[in-house]
N, C-alpha and C positions, 0 to 999 in steps of 0.2 A: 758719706761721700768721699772722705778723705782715703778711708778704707779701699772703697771701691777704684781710686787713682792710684793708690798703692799695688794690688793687685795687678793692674792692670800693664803696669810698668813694670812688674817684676814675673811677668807671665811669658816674655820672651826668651827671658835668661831664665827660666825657669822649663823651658820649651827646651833649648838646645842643649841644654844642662844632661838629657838624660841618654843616656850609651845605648849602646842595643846591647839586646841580650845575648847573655852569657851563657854556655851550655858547660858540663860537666864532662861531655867528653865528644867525641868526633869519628867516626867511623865511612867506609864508605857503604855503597849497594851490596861490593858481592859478602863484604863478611855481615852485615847486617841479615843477608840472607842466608850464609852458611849459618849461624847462631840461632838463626829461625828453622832450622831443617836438625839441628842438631837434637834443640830440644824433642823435637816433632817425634826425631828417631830414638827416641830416651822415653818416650813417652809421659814427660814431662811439661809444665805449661815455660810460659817464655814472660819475663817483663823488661821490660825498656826505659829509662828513665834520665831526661834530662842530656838528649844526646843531638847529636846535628850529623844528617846523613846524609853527604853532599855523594857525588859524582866523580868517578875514575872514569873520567874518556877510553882510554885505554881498555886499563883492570876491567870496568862497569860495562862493556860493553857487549856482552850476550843476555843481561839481563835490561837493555833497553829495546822497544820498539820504534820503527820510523816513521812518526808523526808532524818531521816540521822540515823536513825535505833540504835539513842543513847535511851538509856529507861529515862534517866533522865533532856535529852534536848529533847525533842518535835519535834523542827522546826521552821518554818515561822510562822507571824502571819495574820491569813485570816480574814480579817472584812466583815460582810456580809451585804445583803437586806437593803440596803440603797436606799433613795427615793428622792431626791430635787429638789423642784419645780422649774419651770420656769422661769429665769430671777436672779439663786440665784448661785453663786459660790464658790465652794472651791480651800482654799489659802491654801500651806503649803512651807511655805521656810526657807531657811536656817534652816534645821532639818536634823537631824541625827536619823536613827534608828539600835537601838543597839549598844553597844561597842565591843572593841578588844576583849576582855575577855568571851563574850556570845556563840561564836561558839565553840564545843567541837572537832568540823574535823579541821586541817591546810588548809587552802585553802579555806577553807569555806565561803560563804558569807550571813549574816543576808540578807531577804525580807520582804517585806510585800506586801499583796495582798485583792484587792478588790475584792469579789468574788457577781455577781447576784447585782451591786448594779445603781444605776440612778444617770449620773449627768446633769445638765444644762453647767456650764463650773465647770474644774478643772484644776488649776496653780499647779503645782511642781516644787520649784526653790530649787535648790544648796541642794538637798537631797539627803544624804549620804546614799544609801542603791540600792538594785538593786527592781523596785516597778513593781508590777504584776496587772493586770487586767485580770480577767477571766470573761465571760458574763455581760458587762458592759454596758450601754447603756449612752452613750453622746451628747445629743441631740443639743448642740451649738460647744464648743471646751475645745479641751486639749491642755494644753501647760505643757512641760517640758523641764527646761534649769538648767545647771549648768555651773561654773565658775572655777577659777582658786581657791578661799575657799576652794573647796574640793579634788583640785587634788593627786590622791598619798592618798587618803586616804581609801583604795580598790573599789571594782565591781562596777560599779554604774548605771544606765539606767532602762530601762522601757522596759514591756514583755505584750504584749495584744495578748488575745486568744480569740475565740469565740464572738468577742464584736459588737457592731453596734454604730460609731462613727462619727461625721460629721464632724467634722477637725481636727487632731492631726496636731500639731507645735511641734516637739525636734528639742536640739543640744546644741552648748556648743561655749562661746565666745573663748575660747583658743584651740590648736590641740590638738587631742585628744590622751591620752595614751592606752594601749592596757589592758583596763579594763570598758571599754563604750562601751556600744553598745544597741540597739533598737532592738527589734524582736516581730513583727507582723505577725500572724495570723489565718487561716479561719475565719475572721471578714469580717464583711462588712464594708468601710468608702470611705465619700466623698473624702477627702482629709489630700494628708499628705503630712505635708515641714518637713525634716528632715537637720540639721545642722550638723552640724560637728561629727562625732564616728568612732570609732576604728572598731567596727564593726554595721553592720547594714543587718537585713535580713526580708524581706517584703515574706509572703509564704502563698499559697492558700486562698485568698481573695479577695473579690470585690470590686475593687476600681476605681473611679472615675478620680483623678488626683492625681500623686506622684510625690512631686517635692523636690528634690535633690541639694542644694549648692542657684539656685536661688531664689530672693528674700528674704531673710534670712537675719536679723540682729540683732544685738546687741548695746548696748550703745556702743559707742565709735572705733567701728568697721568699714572698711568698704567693706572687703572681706572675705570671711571665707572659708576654704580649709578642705576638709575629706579625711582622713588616713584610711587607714586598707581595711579590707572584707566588699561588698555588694553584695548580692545574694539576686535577684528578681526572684521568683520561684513562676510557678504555679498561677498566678494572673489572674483574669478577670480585664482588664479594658473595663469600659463604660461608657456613659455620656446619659444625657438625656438634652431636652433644657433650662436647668437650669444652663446646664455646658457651655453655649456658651458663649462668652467673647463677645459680641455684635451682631444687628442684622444690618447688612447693608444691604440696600437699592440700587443697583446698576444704575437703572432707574427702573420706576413706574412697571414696571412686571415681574424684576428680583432681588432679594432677597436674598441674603446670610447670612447662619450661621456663626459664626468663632467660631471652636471649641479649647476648652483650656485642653480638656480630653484628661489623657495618661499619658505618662514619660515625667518629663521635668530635666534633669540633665545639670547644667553647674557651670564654674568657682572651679569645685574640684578637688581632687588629689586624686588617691585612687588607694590603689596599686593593690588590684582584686574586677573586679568586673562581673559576671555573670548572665544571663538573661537565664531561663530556661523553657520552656514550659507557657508562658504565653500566654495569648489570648484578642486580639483587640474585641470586641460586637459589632458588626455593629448600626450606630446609625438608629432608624427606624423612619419617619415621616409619619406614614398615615393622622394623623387627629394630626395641629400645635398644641401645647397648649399656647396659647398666655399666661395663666394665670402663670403658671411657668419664665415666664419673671419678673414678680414681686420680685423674690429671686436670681435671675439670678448671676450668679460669675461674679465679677469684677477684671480681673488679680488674688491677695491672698486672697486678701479680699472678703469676702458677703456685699452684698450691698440689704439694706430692703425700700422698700418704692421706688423706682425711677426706672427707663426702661433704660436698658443700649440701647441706636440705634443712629445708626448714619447716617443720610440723605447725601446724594451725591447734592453739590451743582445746579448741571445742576437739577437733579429732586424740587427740592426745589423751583425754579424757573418756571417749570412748573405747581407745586403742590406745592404753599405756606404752605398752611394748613398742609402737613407731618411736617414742622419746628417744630408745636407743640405738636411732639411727645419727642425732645428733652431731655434731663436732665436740662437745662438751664430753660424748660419752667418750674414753680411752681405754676401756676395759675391753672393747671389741674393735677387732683392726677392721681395716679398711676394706678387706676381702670379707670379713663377715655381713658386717654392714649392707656392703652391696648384693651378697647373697640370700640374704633376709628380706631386704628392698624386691629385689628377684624374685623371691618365694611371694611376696603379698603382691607381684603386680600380676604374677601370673594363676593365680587361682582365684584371684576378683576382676569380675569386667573392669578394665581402669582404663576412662576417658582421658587419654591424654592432650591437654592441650600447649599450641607451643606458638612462637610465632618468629618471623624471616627474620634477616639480618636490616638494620635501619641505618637512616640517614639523621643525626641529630646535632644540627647547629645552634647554638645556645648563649645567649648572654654575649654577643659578637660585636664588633665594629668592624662591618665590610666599606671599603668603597667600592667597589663593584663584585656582583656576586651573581651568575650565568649556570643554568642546568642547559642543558642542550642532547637532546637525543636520549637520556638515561631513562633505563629499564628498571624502574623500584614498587618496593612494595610498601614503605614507611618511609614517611619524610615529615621531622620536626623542623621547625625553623621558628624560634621563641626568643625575646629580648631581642634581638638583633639590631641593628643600626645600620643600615643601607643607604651610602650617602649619595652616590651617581649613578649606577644602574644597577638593573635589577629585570633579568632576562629569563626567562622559561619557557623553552620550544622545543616542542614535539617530544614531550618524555611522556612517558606510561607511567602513569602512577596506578600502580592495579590494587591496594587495600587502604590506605590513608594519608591525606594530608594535614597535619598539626599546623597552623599558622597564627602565632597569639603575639600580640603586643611586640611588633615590629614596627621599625619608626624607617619609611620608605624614601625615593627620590621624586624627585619629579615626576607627575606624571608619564610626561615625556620620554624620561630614562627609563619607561617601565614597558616589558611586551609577556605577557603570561597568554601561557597555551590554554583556552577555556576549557580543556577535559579538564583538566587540576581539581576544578570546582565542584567536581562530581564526588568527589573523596575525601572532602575537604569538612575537618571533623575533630575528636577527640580520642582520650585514650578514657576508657569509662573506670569506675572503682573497681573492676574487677580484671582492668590491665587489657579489655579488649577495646574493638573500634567502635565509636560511637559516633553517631552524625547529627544530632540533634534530637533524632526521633521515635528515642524509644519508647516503652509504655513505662509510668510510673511502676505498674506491678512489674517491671523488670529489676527497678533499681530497690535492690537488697538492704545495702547500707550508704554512710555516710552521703545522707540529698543535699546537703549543702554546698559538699563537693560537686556535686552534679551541677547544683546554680549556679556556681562558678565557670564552670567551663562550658557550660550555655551560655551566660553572659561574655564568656572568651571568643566564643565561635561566632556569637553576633557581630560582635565589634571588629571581628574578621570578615564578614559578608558584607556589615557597612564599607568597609577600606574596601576592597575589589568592586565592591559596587560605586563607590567615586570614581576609583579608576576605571572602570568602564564606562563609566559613563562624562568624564574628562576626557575620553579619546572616544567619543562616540560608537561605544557599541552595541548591536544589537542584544546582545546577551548578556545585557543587563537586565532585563525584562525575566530572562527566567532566575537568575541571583534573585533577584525583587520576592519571588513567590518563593525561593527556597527559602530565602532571609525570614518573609511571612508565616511558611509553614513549622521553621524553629518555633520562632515567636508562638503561635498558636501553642505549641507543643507546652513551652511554657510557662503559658497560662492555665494549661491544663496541670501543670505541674504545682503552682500554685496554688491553684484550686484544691488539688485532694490534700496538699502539705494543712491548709487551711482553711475549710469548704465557708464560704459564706454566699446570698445572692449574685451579689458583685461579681465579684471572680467567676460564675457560672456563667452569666451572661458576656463576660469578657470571653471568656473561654468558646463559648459556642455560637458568637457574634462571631469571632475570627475563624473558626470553621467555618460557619455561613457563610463567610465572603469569601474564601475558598472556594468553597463548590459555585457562588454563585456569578462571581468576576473574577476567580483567579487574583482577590486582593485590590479590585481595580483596573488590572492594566490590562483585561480581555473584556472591552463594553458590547461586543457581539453577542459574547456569551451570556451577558445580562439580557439583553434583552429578546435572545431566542431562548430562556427562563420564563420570561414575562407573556411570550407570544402561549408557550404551555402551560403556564399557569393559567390562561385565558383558557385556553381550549379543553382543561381541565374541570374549571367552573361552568362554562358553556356544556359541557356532558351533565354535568348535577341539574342544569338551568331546563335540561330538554326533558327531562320527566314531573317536569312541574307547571303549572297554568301561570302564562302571560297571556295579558291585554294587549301585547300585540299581536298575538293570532288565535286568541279566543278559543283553541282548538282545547275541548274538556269531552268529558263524558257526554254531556247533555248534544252539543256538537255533532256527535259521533252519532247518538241516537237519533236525531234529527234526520241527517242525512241515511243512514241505514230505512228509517221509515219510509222516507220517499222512494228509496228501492225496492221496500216490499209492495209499496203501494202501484210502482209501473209494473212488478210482474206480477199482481195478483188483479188487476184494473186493465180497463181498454184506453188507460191514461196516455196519451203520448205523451216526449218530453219536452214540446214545447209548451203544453200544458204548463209543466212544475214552472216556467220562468214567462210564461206568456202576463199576468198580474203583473209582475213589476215591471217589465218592460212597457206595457200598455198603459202603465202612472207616467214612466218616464216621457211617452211618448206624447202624453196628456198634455204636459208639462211645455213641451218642446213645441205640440202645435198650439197650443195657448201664446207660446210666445211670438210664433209665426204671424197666430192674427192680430195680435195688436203692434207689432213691427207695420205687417203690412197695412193696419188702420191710420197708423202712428206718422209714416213715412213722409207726406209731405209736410207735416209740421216738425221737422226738423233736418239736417242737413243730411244731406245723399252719400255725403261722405260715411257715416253713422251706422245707415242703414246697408250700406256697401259691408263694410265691416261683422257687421247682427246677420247677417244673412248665412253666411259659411256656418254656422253655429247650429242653426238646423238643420240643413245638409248634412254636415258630419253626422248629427246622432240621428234622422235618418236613415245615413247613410248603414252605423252601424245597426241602426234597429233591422235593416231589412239581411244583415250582412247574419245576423244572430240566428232568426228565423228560416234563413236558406243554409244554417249550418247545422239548428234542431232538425230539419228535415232531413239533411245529410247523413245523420247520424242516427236516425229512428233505427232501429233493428226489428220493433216487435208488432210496429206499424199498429196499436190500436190491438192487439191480440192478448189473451192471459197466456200464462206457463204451461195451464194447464189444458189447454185448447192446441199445444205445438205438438206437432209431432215427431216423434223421437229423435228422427234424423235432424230436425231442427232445434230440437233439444241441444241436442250434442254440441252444435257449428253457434246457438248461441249461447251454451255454457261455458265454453273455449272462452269466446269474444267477450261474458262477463269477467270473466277468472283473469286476463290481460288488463280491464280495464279498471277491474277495480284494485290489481299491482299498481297500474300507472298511479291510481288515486292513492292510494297508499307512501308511496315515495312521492309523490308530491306534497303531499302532505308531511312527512319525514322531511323531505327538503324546506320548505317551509319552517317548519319547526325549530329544526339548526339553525337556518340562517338567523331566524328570534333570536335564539338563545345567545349565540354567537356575539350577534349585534348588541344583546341584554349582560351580556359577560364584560364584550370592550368597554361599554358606558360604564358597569360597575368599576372596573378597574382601572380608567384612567378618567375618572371625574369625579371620584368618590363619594357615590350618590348625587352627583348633580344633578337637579329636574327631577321629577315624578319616575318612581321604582314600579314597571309596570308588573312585580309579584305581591303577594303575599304573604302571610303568614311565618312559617318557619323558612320560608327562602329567602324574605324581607331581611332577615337578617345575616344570611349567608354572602347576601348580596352588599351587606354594608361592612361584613369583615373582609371581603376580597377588595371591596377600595380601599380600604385600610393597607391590605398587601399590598396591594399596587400603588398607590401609593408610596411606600417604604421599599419596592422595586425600582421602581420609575427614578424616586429619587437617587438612590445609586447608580442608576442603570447613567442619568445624568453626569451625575461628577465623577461617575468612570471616565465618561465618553470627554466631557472637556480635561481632564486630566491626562489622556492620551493626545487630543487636538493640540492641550499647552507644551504636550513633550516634544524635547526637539532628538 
């Protein structure tokens, strides 16, 4: 404690204790600029060191532009058509341009700007001033960094417009305060590692690879974090085979790029950062260029003179002679190499496969983090930390979304475009895209690897599936069944990894409710299954004898006889029904006479009531009798007594009537079996099985089914009623 009072007391005088800094020498704009045009014209590179380049009102004024509308302050200073050749660099560090006292606005900040000029490389270190590049052309690289020398001592960073650049490097070993920042663009540039700023804004430019946090360092360093705004707006990225991080050789007729072109952000902090109408450039290969291998990116670095490739040992072994395409070999240059490569791609069909430039955010802490409008083809986004928003609208994702073990905001803070979800997958063991659902016979090697990143992509359709369904969306319901159809896939994966019952039946349980609810969440579907399943058994049910319409062989004979017997007899047909009707009728007037003997010994109300009961079957006795009549054709005659013409007119008329009997009979029948199908399947044998035999038991395994339908088909249907 005492310590900490000590301190504390001695942190004031220890505050104003310290001078500002000291430069080793002082020059103005215009000879800072003649010394820069000297070298140029020498063809020599230029360095700067420890100097302070303030302002001649006077001297300095045709190298300032008018930006602050003071008549007697100018502006910036613009150095112009600079030319340096090849292999020559400009150094300028630890410099200061301008002092406190130069700007006439509060707020203001001194620049300087390169305007229309050529470099081979140029370093900028720990320069105090904010530095401008307009039409610039950098043919090797730029590096810009500063330090903790100059913090707190205003604006500081770097502004390129218009320019065509082959690597810019910024950034800064300490976090940075909210007076740094980098803003790029409509330039064209290979590449840019941008380190640590407050703010950062990359905006309508072509670019090759942008990378963000990784690979970045500093003396003494060994992780570097970014603060503030970054907005990616409006960018082309594309690559050409110059951008591939190596050529692999898979076996002798399959070939892989590995592309290093795109976003690569990881290991920073940054509290917004936005991606706006950018666009992926499909990489094209009609015709390889073997010869651009010779410049080819290696991870950050360019690598001149050597072939980045890497041979697969099994081919190696069959084709020694690829070994010496190596980087290890040095006994063959670079030209050979690639001539050799040349010769074996063009005299073998060689599949080559390659894939676009990507989006890969990694291992991050964002506070807000927004796609909006971008055109991509690969988008990783893994560890992450997302702690207030979390926005994606209306991008095209057209080959893959990567989404693993991101820790999100609120609900609320979250709006994602549901295409996303359609690409939304992995990168498989063999470096391509994978969605969950391949076939075991696809995956070659290491399945473990595969369980993992099935288990990755699950745990990614659970989180979207919260959040849809915390902001009530309808398309959580198809998540649900993609989530499911993983799942299934996995089981099946399981299954062949280690076949035993279990797993078989998990396996093809979860297929079964696929096809049969959709997992649950479609109970229509179940039970227009169930309505087929029915009418499936009802077709087995109709070529077999029930007790409810007795309709067999013997049946068939029966009736067929009494047909031979009216056309071969002078029978008419109310003959065949005159016997039973004349019991019934027995019957009917037996009742009538002891009603009417019966009636006054009991109440009139009774016999009021008993009376209608003869009447009707009367009624219909006589109704039956004047319909046999109506219907007579052969009136009492044989077949063989017609004569021809009559033949014919009642041949016609049997041939109709016994179709009609026929399909009555057919309808009859269905309607049985129908009725004998629904009892089977939704009562599971309840009451007396009006079959037999081998159908007895067909009949008791479709209630079984149904059964085991109905039951789903249930807690589908209230599992949709409970969803809100």
């Amino acid at each position: 404690m005492k310590k900490l009072i000590l301190i504390l007391l001695c942190l004031p005088v220890f505050v104003f204790s310290q001078e500002e800094r000291k430069y080793e020498r002082t020059m103005s704009v215009s000879q800072f600029a003649k010394e820069l045009k000297d070298a140029a014209d020498r063809g020599n590179g230029y360095t700067l060191e420890n100097c302070q380049i303030i302002y001649d009102p006077i001297r300095d004024k045709k190298y300032v532009i008018d930006n602050t509308g003071n008549e007697e302050y100018q502006g910036d200073a613009v150095i112009k058509d600079l030319q340096f050749s090849d292999s020559t660099r400009v150094r300028i560090n630890n410099c200061r341009f301008g002092t406190d006292n130069d700007a006439p606005i509060p707020m203001y900040y001194n620049t300087i700007q390169f305007f229309n000029c050529s470099f081979w490389d140029i370093y900028l270190n720990n320069v105090t001033s904010i530095i401008k590049f307009d039409s610039i052309n950098v043919r090797s690289h730029m590096k810009y960094w500063y330090n903790e020398d100059i913090a707190g001592e205003g604006e500081v960073g770097i502004k390129v417009t218009r320019s065509n650049i082959n690597n810019i490097s910024a950034g800064t070993s300490e976090e940075p305060s909210s007076y740094e920042y980098i803003f790029v663009s409509s330039s064209t540039i290979d590449y840019i590692n941008v380190g640590s700023f407050d703010r950062i804004w990359i905006n309508n430019n072509t670019i090759k690879t942008l990378v963000i946090g990784r690979n970045y360092s500093f003396p003494g360093k060994s992780k570097y974090i970014s603060y503030g705004t970054v907005l990616i707006e409006k960018n082309i990225f594309e690559s050409d085979i110059g951008d591939v991080l190596r050529l692999k050789i898979k076996d002798f007729n399959n070939w892989e790029l590995w592309n290093i072109a795109g976003v690569q952000i990881s290991n920073v902090k940054i509290e917004e950062i936005a991606f706006r109408k950018n666009t992926i450039k499909p990489l094209n290969i009609l015709n390889f260029d073997f010869s651009s291998l010779l410049n080819a990116s290696q991870a950050v670095s360019v690598r001149y003179g050597s072939l980045p490739i890497w041979v697969a040992d099994s081919v190696k072994k069959q084709h020694p002679e690829l070994d010496s395409l190596t980087n290890s070999n040095k006994s063959w240059s670079p030209k050979q190499k690639i001539d050799y490569l040349k010769k074996i791609f063009n005299e073998n069909k060689i599949n080559l496969q390659y894939s676009n430039a990507k989006i890969n955010l990694l291992s991050n802490h964002f506070g807000e983090l927004s796609f909006l409008g971008d055109t991509l083809d690969f988008l990783t986004l893994r560890d992450n930390q997302i702690e207030k928003k979390f926005y994606m609208n209306s991008i095209k994702l057209d080959s893959l979304l990567v989404f693993n073990n991101n820790a999100m905001p609120d609900y609320n803070q979250i709006n994602i475009d549901s295409r996303i979800f359609d690409v939304l997958g992995f990168t498989n063991n063999q470096g391509n895209a994978a969605y969950g659902l391949e076939k075991y016979q696809g995956i070659t090697n290491n399945k473990k690897r595969n369980f993992y990143n099935l288990n990755n992509l699950i745990e990614s359709y659970r989180l979207f599936i919260n959040i849809l369904n915390n902001k009530g969306s309808d398309y959580k319901s198809n998540m649900i069944i993609r989530l499911k159809n993983i799942q299934t896939n996995k089981r099946m994966f399981e299954y062949y990894d280690n076949p035993n019952i279990e797993k078989w039946f998990n396996w093809k349980g979860s297929a079964f409710l696929k096809w049969y609810s959709d997992y649950g969440t479609n109970p229509f579907k179940a039970l227009t299954y169930c309505f087929w399943a029915m009418l499936y058994f009802a077709l087995f049910y109709f070529f077999f004898y029930s007790d409810w319409d007795k309709i067999d062989r013997s049946f068939l004979i029966k009736r067929f006889n009494s047909v031979m017997d009216y056309f071969t007899t002078e029978k008419r047909i109310e003959d065949f029904y005159s016997t039973t009707h004349d019991k019934e009728m027995t019957t009917f007037t037996e009742f009538k006479n002891t009603l009417d003997k019966n009636k006054v010994h009991m109440p009139s109300m009774l016999a009021s009531l008993a009376k209608p009961i003869y009447q009707l079957s009367l009624l219909r006795y006589k109704f039956l009798n004047f319909s046999y009549k109506k219907a007579e054709f052969m009136a009492g005659r044989k077949w063989v007594d017609l004569k021809k013409k009559d033949r014919y007119l009642i041949g016609t008329l049997t041939f109709f009537l016994t179709l009609t009997y026929i399909i009555y009979l057919i309808f009859i029948r269905a309607l049985n079996s129908i009725a004998l199908s629904v009892n089977a399947f939704s009562t599971l044998g309840f009451g007396q099985i009006p079959v037999k035999g081998f159908t007895k038991y067909v009949a008791i395994i479709e209630g079984f089914i149904g059964w085991f339908m109905l039951s789903v088909f249930i807690v589908s249907l209230l599992s949709q009623m409970m969803s809100v």
